[in-house]
N, C-alpha and C positions, 0 to 999 in steps of 0.2 A: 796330761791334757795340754792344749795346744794353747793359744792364742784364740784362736778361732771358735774353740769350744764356748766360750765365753760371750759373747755376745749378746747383746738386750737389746731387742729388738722394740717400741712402742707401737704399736698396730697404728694408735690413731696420727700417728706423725709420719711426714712424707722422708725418703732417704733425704741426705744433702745432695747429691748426683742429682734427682728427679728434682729440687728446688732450686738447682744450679740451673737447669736446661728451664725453668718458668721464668726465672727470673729474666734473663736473656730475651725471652718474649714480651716483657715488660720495658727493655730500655727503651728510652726516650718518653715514654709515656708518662701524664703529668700523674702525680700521688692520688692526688683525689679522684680520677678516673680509676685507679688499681681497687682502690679503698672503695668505691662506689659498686665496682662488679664485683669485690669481697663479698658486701654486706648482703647485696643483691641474692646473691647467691646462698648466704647464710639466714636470710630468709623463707626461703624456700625448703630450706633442709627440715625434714620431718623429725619428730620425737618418737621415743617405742609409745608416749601417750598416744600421739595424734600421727602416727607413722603415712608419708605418703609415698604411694603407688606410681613411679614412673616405666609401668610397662606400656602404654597407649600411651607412642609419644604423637600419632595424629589429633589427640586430643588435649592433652597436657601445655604441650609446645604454644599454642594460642589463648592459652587458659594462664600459663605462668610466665611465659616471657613476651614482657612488653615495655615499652616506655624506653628510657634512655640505657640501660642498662640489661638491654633484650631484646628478643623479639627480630623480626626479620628485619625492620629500619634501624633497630636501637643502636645496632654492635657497628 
């Protein structure tokens, strides 16, 4: 077996490469605005309890993103 063969992969965790190129979209930007569209967005994220449907995003889109952290003026 190789090196390669080895490998552990976590689903729920992004590569370093894919966290290296976000972060780079990040600089200059103050912490608490990164931390603000984190949470933002970790809100919104469904449970398998209460799982949510973002196939209609003409309906969704106006319904979840609003305010400072959204929405067509927010971002």
């Amino acid at each position: 077996m190789t090196t390669a063969d080895h490998k552990v992969r976590m689903p729920l965790f992004p590569l370093y490469s894919e966290v290296g190129k976000l972060l780079e979209l990040y600089r200059g930007e103050k912490k608490d605005v990164v931390y603000g569209m984190l949470k933002s967005i970790w809100e919104h994220t469904g449970t398998p309890q209460n799982p949510v449907n973002w196939t209609d995003s003409d309906t969704w889109i106006g319904e979840r993103l609003a305010g400072e952290n959204g929405g067509e003026y927010g971002l």
